[in-house]
C-alpha positions in Angstrom: 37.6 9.8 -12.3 38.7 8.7 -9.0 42.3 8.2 -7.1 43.7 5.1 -6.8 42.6 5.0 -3.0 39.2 5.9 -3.5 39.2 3.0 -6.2 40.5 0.6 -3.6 38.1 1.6 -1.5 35.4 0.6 -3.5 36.4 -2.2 -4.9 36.4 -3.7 -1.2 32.8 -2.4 0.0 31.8 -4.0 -3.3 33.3 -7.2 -2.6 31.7 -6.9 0.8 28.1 -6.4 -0.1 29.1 -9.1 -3.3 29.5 -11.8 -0.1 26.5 -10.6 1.9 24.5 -10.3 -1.6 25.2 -13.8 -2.3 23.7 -15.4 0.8 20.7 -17.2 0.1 18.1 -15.4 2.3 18.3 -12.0 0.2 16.6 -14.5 -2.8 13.9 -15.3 -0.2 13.2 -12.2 1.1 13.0 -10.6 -2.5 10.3 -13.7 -3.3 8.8 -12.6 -0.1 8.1 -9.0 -1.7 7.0 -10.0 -5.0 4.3 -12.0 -3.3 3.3 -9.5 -1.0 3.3 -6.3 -3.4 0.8 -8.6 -5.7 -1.6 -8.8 -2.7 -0.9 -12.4 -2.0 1.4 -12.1 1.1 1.3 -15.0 3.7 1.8 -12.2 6.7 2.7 -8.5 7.1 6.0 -6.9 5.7 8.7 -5.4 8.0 10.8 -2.8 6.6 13.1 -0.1 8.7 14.0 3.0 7.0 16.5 4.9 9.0 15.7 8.1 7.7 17.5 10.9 10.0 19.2 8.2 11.7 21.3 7.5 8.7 23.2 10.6 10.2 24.5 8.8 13.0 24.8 4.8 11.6 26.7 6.4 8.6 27.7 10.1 9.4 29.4 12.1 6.3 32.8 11.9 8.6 32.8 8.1 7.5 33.1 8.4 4.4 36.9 8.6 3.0 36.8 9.1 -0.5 36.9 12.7 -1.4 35.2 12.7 -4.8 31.2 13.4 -4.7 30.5 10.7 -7.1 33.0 8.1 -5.5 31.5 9.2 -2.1 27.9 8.9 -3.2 28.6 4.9 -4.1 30.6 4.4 -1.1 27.7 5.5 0.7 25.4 3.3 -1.2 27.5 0.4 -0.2 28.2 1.1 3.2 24.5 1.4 3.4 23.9 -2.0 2.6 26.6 -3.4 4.9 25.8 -1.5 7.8 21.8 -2.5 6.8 22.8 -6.1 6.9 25.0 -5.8 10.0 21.9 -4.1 12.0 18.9 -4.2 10.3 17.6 -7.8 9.7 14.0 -7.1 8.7 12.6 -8.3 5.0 14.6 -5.7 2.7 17.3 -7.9 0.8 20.8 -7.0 0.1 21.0 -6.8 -3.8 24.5 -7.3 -5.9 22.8 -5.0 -8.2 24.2 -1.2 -8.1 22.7 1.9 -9.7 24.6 3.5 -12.0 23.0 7.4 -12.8 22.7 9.1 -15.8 23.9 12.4 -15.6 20.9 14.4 -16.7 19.7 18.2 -15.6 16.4 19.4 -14.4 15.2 22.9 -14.5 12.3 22.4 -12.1 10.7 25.7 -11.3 13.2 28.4 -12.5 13.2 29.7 -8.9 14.9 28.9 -5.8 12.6 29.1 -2.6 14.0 30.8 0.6 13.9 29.1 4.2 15.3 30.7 7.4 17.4 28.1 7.6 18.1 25.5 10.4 20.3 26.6 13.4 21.5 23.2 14.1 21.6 19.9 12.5 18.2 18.3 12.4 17.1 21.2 13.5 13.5 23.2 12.4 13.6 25.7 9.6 11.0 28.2 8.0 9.7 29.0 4.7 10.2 33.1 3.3 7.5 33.1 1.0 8.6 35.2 -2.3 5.1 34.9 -3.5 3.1 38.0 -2.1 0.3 38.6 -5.0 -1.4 36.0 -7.7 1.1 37.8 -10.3 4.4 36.8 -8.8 3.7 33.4 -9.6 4.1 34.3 -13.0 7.8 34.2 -12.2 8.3 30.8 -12.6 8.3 28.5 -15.4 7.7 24.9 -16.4 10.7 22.2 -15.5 13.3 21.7 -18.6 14.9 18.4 -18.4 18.2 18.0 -19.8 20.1 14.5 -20.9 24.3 14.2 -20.8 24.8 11.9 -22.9 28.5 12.1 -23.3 29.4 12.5 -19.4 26.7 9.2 -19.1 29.3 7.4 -21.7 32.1 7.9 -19.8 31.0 7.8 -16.1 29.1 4.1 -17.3 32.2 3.1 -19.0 34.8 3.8 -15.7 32.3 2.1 -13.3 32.2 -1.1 -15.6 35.8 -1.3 -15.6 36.0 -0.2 -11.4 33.5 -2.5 -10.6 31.9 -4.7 -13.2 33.5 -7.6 -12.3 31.9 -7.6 -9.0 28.8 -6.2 -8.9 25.6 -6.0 -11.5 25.8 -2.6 -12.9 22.5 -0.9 -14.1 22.4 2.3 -16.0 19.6 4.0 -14.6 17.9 7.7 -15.5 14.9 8.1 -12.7 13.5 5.5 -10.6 11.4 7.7 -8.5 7.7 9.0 -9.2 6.5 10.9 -6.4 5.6 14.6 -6.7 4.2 16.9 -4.2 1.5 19.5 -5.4 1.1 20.9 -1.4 4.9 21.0 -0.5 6.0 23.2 -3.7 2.9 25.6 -3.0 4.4 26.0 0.5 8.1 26.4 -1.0 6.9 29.5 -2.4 4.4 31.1 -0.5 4.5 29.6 3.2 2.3 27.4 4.8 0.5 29.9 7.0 -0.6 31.7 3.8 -1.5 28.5 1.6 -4.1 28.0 4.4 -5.1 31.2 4.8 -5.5 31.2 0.6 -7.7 28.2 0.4 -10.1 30.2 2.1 -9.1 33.6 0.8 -7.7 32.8 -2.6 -9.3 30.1 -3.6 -8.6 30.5 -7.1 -5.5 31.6 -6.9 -4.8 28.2 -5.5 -6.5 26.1 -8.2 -4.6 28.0 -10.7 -1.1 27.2 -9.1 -2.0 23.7 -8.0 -3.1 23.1 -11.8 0.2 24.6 -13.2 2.5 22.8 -10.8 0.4 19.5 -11.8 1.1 20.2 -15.8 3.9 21.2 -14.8 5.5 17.7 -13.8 3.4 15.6 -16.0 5.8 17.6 -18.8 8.8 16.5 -16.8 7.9 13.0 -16.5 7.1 13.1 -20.4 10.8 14.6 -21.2 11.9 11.9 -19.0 10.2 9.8 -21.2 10.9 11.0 -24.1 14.6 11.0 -23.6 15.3 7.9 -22.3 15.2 8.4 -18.5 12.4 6.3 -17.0 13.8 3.6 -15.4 12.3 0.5 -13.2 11.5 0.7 -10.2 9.7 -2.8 -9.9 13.1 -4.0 -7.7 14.6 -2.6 -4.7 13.9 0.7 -5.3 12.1 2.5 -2.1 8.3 3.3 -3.1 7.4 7.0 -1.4 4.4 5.3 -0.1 6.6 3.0 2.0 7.9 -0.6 1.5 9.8 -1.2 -1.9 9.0 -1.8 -5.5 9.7 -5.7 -5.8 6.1 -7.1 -8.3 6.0 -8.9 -11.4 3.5 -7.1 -12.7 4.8 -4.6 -14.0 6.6 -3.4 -16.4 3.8 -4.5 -18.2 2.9 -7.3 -21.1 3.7 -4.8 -24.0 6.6 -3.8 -21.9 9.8 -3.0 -24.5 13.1 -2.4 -23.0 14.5 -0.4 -24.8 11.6 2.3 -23.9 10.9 2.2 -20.3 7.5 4.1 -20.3 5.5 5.8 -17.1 2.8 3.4 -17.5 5.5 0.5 -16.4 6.7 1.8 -13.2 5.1 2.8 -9.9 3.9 6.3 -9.0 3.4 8.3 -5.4 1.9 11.6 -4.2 0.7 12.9 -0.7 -0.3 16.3 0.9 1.4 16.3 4.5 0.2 19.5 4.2 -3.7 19.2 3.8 -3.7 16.9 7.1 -5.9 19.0 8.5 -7.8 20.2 6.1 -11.3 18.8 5.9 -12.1 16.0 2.8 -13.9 18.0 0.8 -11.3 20.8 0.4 -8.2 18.3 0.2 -10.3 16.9 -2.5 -11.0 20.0 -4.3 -7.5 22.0 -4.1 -5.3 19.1 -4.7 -6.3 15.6 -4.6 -8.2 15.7 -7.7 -4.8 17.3 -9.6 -2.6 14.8 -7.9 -5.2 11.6 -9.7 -4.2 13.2 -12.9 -0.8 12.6 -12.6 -0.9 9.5 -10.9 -3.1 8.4 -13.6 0.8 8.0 -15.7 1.5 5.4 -13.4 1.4 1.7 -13.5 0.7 0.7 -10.0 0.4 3.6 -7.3 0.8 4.9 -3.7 -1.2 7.5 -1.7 -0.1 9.3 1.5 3.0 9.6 4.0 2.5 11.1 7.6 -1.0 12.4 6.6 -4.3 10.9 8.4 -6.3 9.6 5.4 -8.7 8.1 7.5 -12.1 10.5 6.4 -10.4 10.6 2.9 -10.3 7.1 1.9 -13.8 7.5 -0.1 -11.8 10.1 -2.3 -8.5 8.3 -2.4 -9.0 5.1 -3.6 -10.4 6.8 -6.8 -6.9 6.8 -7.9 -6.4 4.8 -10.7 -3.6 1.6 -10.2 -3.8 2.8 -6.5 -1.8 -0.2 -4.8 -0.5 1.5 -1.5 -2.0 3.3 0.9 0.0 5.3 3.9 -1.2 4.6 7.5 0.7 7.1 10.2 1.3 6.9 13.4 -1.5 9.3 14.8 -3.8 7.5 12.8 -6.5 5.0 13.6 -5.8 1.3 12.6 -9.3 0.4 12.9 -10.6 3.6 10.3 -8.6 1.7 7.7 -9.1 -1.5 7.8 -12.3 -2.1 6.9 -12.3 -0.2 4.0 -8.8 -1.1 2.6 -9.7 -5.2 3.6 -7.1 -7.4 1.2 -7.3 -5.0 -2.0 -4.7 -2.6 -0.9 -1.6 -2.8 0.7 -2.6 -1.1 4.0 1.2 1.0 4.8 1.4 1.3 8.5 4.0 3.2 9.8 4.0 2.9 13.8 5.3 5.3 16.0 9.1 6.3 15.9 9.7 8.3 18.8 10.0 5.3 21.1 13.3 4.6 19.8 14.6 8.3 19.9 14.4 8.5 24.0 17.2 8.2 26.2 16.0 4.7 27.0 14.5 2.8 24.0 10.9 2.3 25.2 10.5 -1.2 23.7 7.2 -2.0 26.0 5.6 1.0 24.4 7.0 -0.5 20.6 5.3 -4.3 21.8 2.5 -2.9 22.8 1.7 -0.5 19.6 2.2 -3.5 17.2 0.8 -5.8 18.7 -2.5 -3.6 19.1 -2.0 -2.5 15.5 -1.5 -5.7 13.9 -4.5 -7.1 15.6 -6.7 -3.9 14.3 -5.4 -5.3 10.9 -6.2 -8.6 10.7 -7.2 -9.5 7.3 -5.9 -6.9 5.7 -2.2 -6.9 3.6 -0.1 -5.2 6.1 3.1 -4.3 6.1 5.2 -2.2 9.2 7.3 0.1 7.8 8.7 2.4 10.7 10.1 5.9 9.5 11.1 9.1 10.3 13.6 7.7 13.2 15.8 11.2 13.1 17.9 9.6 16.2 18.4 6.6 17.8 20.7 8.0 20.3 23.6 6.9 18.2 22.4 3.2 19.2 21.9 1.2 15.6 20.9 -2.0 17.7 17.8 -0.3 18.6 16.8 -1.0 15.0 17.8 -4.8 15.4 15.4 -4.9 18.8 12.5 -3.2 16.8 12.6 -6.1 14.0 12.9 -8.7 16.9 9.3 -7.1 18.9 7.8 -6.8 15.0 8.1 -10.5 14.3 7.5 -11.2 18.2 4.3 -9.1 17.8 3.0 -10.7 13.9 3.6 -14.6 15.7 1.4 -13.5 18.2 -1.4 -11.3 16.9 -1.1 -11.9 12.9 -4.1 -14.2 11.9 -3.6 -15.0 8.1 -7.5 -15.6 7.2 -6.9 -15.2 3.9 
């Protein structure tokens, strides 16, 4: 598959994260997780997710294998050393590596159109290509496809490449999350989808419904065909945080066929922020519980204010995380979350992206945040960093205020 330099190459980023793998403190942080996804967490979690700022800590121009598969795992393990070089909040550094089925997904038969950006990381608009209730009739429900002979032989080459090293793990999909809103947008704008709710309201309800069948059949095939996978491990949860918890897969859990009810599950509608509860409820929240109903532990939200929405969230069966961002308030949460859900905080980026990291902003944020949560099962999970101003050590100075900030205003009650 790949040339003998490109093998080389991996074989000594594998060996690299193999020796940071192996340090001790990637078994504690990984206890650390499964005690604090199970609710029982002695203090708040810390995770960084670079986000956009992956673009500058590991730009495509790093990379020196040629091949898109051999440059998709050099990637991965670049990641993880640059991650451990920079990054030292509570995410561990696993020896285990993801190996992809190759599998084909139809999704909706139709390709939306964008203006597209004019520069990288730039803004970009939707063309909608829906103009009347009837042209949604043009697309059609997600097919998904297995390969099971190019799965043979890419799993066979990667043993014998890197086997020896690293823990290989044949996996189909490890990620749940589906978003009802954002597809209705891809295809008929966001200016009109607000301007439908009032106008078309059951125009909406029809597309929101066929969208939401629509990918409960794709998980199924998924299913079906062999391409669930865990994602109780390192695997990023949507929500935020990752997917470390012993309880699940599940008691009746067979291995052999991984099902939807053993794995976690996330929605959100960015797009319904401000969109009162009673219509976020109506157009989409209630379709979004029926597929998270699949699901064997959940996650709600992303950079949408849930706070007047909680009443009609936490209806969501297995619901485990819910998102907190930036512009939202702390103290709106907290009460009503309390230790029974992981409360997914997500403090403000932006004061790494200026000129001058603002880190007495960042102290001041978390430690007002943190105290807001006392009592609750916190965990910081800062996002959406699209620049650091090609400074990674801001992200090492934003672990050391988070731990500075959860010594000082963290009071474990519980």
């Amino acid at each position: 598959m790949f040339s003998k330099q490109e093998e080389a190459i991996l074989v000594s980023l594998a060996k690299e994260v193999r020796r940071i793998a192996d340090n001790e403190i990637n078994g504690e942080k990984r206890k650390f997780w499964y005690r604090h996804n199970s609710l029982k967490g002695e203090r708040p979690a810390v995770f960084v997710h670079p986000d956009g700022s992956w673009g500058e800590l590991l730009p495509d121009s790093a990379l020196e294998c040629s091949d898109w598969y051999a440059r998709h795992i050099e990637w991965t393990l670049r990641q993880r050393i640059i991650r451990d070089r920079y990054i030292p909040d509570d995410v561990p550094i696993e020896r285990t590596l993801h190996i992809e089925k190759v599998w084909h997904n139809s999704w909706w038969g139709v390709a939306p159109k964008v203006v597209p950006r004019e520069s990288q990381g730039g803004s970009w608009h939707h063309v909608p290509i829906i103009e009347k209730p009837a042209d949604w009739k043009m697309l059609k429900m997600p097919r998904v496809e297995y390969d099971d002979h190019s799965t043979k032989l890419r799993w066979e080459y990667m043993q014998n490449l890197l086997g020896n090293i690293l823990d290989l793990d044949l996996v189909g999909n490890c990620y749940y999350n589906f978003h009802l809103a954002h597809w209705y947008c891809d295809f008929r704008g966001l200016e009109n989808m607000y301007m439908d709710l009032i106008l078309e309201p059951d125009m909406v309800h029809e597309t929101i419904g066929f969208f939401a069948e629509g990918v409960i059949g794709m998980f199924r095939q998924m299913e079906e065909q062999g391409l669930v996978s865990l994602n109780n491990n390192d695997t990023f949860h949507y929500t935020g945080g990752i997917g470390y918890t012993d309880e699940l897969p599940g008691e009746d859990f067979d291995p052999n066929h991984v099902k939807l009810k053993n794995v976690w599950g996330a929605a959100e509608a960015q797009e319904f922020d401000s969109v009162s509860p009673e219509m976020h409820e109506e157009f989409v929240l209630q379709y979004e519980r029926k597929v998270l109903e699949l699901f064997g532990l959940n996650g709600y939200g992303c950079c949408d204010n849930l706070g007047k929405k909680l009443h009609n969230v936490l209806k969501i069966k297995n619901l485990r995380r819910v998102a907190v961002c930036p512009w939202a308030d702390i103290a709106e949460f907290a009460p009503v979350l309390g230790d029974k859900y992981l409360m997914t905080w997500k403090p403000q980026p932006v004061y790494l992206a200026h000129e001058k990291m603002d880190t007495e902003a960042v102290e001041k944020e978390l430690n007002e945040g943190i105290k807001k949560a006392n009592g609750c099962r916190l965990e910081l999970i800062l996002r959406d960093t699209h620049t650091v101003r090609n400074c990674p050590e801001r992200f090492t100075e934003w672990v050391k205020i988070a731990r500075n900030a959860i010594e000082q205003s963290w009071n474990n009650t519980k």
